[in-house]
N, C-alpha and C positions, 0 to 999 in steps of 0.2 A: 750646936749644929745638928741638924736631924737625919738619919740615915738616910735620908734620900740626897739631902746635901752632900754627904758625905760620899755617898756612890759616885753622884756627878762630879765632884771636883778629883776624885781618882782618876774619871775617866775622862775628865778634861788635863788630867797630865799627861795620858795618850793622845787625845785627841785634838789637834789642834782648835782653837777658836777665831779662825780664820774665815772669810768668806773666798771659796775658791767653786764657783760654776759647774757644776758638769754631774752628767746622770749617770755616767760608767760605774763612777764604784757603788753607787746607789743602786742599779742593775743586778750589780754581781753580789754587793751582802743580801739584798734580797732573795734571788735565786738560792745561795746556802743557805736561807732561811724556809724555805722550800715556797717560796712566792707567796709570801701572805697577801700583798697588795692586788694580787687580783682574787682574795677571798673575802673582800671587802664589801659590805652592803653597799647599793646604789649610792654614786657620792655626787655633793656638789662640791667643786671646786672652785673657788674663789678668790682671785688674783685683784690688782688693781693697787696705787699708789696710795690715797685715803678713801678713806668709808670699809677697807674690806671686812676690818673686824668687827664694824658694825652691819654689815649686812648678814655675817655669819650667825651674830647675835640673832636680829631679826629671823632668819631663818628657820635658826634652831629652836627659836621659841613657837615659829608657829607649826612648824610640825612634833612638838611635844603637846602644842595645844591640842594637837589634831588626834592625838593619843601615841603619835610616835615615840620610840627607843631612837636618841641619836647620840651618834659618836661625833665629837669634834675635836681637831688639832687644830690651835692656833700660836702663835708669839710673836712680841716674846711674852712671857708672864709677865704680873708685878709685883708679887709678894712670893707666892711660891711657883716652883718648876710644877707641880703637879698639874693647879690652872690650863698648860697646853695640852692638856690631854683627857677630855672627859667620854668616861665609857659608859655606854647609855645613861646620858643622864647623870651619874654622877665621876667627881672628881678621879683621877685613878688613883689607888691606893699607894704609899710607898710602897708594900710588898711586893703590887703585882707589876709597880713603875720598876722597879730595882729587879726583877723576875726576868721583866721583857729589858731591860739596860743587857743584863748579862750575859741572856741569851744571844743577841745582839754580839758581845763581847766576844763570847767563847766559838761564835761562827766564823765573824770575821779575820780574827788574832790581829796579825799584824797588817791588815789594809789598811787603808791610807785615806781610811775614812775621816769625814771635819766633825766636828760636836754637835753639830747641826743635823749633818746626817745622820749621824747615831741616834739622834733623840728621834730621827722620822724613822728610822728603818724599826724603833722598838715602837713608839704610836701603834703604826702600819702590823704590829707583830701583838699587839694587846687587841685591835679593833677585830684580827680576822679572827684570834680565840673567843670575843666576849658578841651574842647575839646582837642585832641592833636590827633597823629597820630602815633607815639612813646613814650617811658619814656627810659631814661639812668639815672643808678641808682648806685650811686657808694659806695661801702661797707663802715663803718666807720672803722672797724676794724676785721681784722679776715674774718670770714664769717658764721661759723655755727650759733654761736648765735649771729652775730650783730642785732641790731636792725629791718634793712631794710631787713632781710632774712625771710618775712613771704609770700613771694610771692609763687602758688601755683603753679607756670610752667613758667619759665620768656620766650621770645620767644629765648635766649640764655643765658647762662651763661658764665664768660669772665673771666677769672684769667692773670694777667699779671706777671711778674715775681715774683718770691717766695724769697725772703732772710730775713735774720735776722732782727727783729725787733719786740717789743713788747713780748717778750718773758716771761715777769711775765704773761700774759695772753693767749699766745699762745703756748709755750713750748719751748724747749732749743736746738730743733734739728730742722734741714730744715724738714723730712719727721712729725714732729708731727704741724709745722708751715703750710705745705699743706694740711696736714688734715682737718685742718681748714679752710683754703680757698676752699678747696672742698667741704666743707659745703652748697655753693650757688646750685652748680648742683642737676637738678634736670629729673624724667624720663623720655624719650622722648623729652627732650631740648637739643640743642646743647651743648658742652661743650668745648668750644673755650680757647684753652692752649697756649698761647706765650712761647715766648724760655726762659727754666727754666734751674739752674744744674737740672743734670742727676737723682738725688738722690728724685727732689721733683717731676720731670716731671712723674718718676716712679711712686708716691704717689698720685698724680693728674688724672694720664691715669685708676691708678688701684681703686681709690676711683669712678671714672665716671662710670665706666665698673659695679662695686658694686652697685649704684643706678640704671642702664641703663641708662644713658645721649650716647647721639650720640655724641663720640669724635673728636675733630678736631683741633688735636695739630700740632702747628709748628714742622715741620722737618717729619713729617711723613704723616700730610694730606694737608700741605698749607704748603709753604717758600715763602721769599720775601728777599732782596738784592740789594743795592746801585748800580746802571749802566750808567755810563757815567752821573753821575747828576740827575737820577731819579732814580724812586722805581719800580723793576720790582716784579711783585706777580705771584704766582703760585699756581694752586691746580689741583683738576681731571677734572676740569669745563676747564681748560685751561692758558694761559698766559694772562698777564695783564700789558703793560707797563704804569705805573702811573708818574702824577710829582710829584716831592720830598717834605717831608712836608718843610713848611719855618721854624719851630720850629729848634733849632738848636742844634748839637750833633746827634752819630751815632745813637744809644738809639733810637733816636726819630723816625726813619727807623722801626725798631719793635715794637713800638706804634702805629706806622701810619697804618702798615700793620697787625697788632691785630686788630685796630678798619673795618679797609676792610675786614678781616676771619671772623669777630663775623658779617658783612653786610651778607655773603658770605653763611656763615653756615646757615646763617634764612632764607634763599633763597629770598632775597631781589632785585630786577632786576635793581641796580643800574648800570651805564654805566658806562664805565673809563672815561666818560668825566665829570660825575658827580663824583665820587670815584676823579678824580684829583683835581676839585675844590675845594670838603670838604677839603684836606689836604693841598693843597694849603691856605686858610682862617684861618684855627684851630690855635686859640689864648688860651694858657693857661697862664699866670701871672706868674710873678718868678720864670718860669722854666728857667734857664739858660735865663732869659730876659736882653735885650741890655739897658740899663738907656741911655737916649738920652736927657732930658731937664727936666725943673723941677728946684726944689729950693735947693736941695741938689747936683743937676748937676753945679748949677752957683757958688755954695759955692766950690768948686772942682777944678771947672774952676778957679774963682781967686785963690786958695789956687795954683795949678801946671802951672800958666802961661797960661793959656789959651789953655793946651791939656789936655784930659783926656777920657779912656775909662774903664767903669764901668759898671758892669755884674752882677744879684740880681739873686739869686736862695735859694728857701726854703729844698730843698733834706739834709735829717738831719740821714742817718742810713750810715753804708758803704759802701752799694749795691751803693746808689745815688751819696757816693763823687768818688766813683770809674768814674762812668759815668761825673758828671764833672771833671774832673782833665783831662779827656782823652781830653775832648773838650778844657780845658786851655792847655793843650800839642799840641794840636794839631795848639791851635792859635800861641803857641809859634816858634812850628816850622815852619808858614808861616809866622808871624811877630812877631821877636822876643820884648820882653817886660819882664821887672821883676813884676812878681806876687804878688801883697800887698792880704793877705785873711782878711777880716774884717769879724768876725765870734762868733759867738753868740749860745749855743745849749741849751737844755733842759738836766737837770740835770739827769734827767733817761736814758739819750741815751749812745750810747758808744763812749764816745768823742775821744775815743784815735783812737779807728777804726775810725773813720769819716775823723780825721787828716794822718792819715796815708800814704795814696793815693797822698796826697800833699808835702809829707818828700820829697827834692829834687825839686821840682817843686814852691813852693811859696818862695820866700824870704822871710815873718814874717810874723805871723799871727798877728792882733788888735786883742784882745779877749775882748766883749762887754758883759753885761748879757739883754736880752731881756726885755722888760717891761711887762712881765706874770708868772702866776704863775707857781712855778715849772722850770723855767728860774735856770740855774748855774748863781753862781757868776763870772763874769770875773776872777776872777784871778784864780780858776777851770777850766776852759776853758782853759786859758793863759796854766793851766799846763799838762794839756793833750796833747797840740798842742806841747807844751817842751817836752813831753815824748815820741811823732812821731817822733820827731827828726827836728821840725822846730823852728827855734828866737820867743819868743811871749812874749808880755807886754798887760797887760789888764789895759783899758779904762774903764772912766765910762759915756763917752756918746760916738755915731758914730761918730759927731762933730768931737771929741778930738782923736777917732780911725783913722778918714779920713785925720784929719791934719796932725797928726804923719805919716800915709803912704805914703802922698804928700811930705810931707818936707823933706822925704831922699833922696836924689840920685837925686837932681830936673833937673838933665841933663840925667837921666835914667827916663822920667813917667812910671808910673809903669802900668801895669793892675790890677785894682781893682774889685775882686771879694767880695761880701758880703753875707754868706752866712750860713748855718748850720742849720736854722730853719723857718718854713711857719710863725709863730708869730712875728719873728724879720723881714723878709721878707713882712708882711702887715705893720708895723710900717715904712716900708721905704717907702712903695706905698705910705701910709696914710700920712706920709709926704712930701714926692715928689710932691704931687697932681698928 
């Protein structure tokens, strides 16, 4: 265990690991910390159910293109805690992650702070000591009350697509789930809307209009669209023919070009040659990521003879398998392949909507259970993915899920996707090396 592990699990025996709402004690550790959060370089802020931490990606690459220092928080990680936290640029160190934990520690004592909080009130306590030039700051949850929404004018506020998810704490309808995400905007900030349904775009435009945020939703102040291979962008400022981000899937088109409207709206005098690079560079993990080598790749290898292509992605709601299944369609139709899904979810999500999208598309799901808490049991899984209407047998390791996929049809390789959860999705990284 490495001393930064070893700090956080100390301080996750204080702290609980609970999701509990609310900006009060988030207010008050800060204020004893002598309010770092408003020593913070100009931030974006960026909420939204899928794509945020791909827009963050995107973002932050193109203002390093541009020569920027940026700080960014996101989560959750997937191999290391360090991941949510990079100070200009790079990763935070244990020293100075475990420095700003303590501090954090010895302000608050015994408030009743969550684990969640503690990690943003230290972020927020590393970003105002360490120079930068921007901060990209990605919601944990929701927006009105998450933790990171104490900011007092971010230089934009950024909602990515609105769909179902987390609903015991958000509500049961898209328009009371935008509400919440409209929580980030704030007056006189931009309020930068990607392409949402109709229902929450409406909730979004009319919440911003209610604070006075200057709106800048897709489809009405900025669009952007696939052309010949690239990304062309548009607003009142004019055209923009951009290259394509390399992240892969259509989805990632209106991520790329979320994170260019939120450059766009700050009035940022980024260049399309800079704006190409960042998108071009932007690396996010487990989005629909290609597995190319590795130790889980060789075990594979010998298991199918010596072919095999394997695709890890953490997207765990229905908004997300929608978008991947399109991209397994889509490889399907230029190279056909039978679909193995090696798939793992959190027992609160809606398994059967996640599977759904793939009824007809995957030939069997492997149904795993993640090694975390709150993990379904594989054979939960297995029956969810049976009640989409796909073949599913639950494993009790990937091992034993990957060989069953390999050993069918070994004159068909199959395409192996793995996927349904960010925690099953780091225990692959984490193994892979």
């Amino acid at each position: 265990m490495t001393s930064i592990e070893a700090a956080l699990d100390r301080i996750a025996a204080r702290r609980p690991r609970v999701i509990d709402l609310s900006l009060d004690r988030v207010h008050a550790a800060l204020e004893r910390l002598g309010d770092p959060h408003r020593k913070l370089p100009p931030v974006f802020h960026v909420a939204g159910t899928n794509g945020k931490g791909s827009t963050v990606a995107f973002l932050r690459a193109c203002l390093e293109a541009a020569g920027h220092r940026v700080h960014v928080y996101t989560s959750p990680h997937l191999v290391r805690y360090n991941e949510r936290v990079v100070l200009a640029g790079e990763e935070i160190s244990d020293a100075a992650f475990i420095d700003a934990l303590r501090a954090v520690e010895d302000a608050v004592g015994d408030e009743k702070l969550t684990f969640f909080e503690t990690l943003t009130c230290a972020a927020y306590l590393a970003f105002a000591e360490t120079p930068a030039d921007f901060a990209v700051i990605e919601v944990g949850l929701g927006g009105r009350l998450d933790a990171t929404n104490v900011l007092d004018r971010p230089l934009a506020a950024v909602v990515s697509p609105v769909d179902f998810d987390h609903q015991k704490f958000l509500g049961d309808t898209l328009r009371e789930i935008a509400s919440e995400k409209a929580g980030v905007f704030r007056a006189g900030a931009p309020a930068v809307i990607g392409r949402q349904d109709p229902e929450a775009m409406a909730t979004l435009m009319d919440r911003a209009g209610n604070v006075g945020a200057e709106i800048y939703a897709m489809g009405r102040d900025w669009d952007a669209y696939p052309e010949r291979g690239r990304l062309t962008f548009q607003d009142q400022a004019g055209l923009m023919d951009l290259d394509a981000p390399k992240l892969p899937g259509r989805h990632q088109i209106d991520n790329a070009a979320l994170g260019v409207a939120a450059i766009r709206a700050a009035g940022l005098p980024l260049t399309a040659e800079e704006l190409s690079a960042g998108l071009v560079r932007a690396n996010w993990p487990a989005r629909l990521q290609r597995l190319s080598h590795g130790p889980l790749i060789d075990r594979a290898l010998a298991l199918s003879g010596g072919e095999v292509e394997m695709w890890l992605d953490g997207g765990h709601n229905p908004h997300a398998a929608r978008a991947v299944a399109q991209v397994m369609a889509d490889l399907e139709a230029r190279h056909p392949r039978p679909l193995a899904l090696i798939a793992g979810l959190q027992a609160n999500k809606d398994m059967k909507g996640y599977f759904t999208p793939f009824a007809g598309l995957a030939r069997g799901c492997y149904a795993v259970a993640a090694h975390q808490d709150g993990a379904a049991p594989a054979s939960d899984v297995a029956e969810a993915a049976a009640a989409a209407g796909i073949s599913a047998k639950p494993f009790e390791t990937i091992d034993a899920a990957l060989e069953a996929a390999l050993s069918e049809k070994k004159n068909e390789p199959p395409r192996v996707l793995i996927g349904g959860s960010l925690y099953l999705a780091g225990e692959i990284l984490k193994e892979n090396g």
